[in-house]
C-alpha positions, 0 to 999 in steps of 0.5 A: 044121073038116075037120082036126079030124075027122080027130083020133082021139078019144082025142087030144081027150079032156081028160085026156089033153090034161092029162096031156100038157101035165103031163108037158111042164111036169115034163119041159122046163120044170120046175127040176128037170127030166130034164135037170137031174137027169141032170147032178146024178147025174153030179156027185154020181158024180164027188164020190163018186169024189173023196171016196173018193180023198181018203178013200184018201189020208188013209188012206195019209198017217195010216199014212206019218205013223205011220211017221214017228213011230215009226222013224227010218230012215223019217224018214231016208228021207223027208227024203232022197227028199221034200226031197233032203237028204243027209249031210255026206260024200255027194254028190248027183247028181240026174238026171231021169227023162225029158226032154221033146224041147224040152230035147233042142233047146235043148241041141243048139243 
């Protein structure tokens, strides 16, 4: 009984107690908790990102495709550069960009 003398009143008093055991149940225990809710706005974030990434691609391929539609040249260049097409009297020599080290091994040996 001496332990609880020494608790200030303001911890004894009902309201209190309740408010606490309140605030744990939302902030712990609840389904939608802190925790919960923190991981949901960053989700919601990251599909908001996405969805402007996707929205700024459509845009692009809607214009390329207009191109595409209304200048010949621009299909000419397409099919040349997208699927490595080339006209009957032409030679196509396709050289990489980069090469990673492992090919540099493979064609030392």
């Amino acid at each position: 009984m001496k332990l609880l003398t020494h608790i200030p009143a303001w911890l004894k008093n009902k309201y209190f107690i309740a408010l606490g055991v309140f605030a744990a149940i939302m902030l712990f225990f609840d389904k939608n908790d802190v925790f919960t809710q923190s991981a949901r706005n960053k989700q919601l974030k990251e599909l908001q990102e996405s969805k402007q990434y996707y929205s700024d691609r459509i845009a692009s391929e809607r214009k390329e495709l207009e191109q595409l539609k209304s200048n010949p040249g621009t299909v000419e260049k397409y099919a040349r550069e997208k699927y490595l097409m080339k006209r009957d009297n032409e030679d196509l020599f396709i050289i990489p960009e980069s090469i990673d080290n492992e090919g540099d091994k493979k064609l030392a040996q």
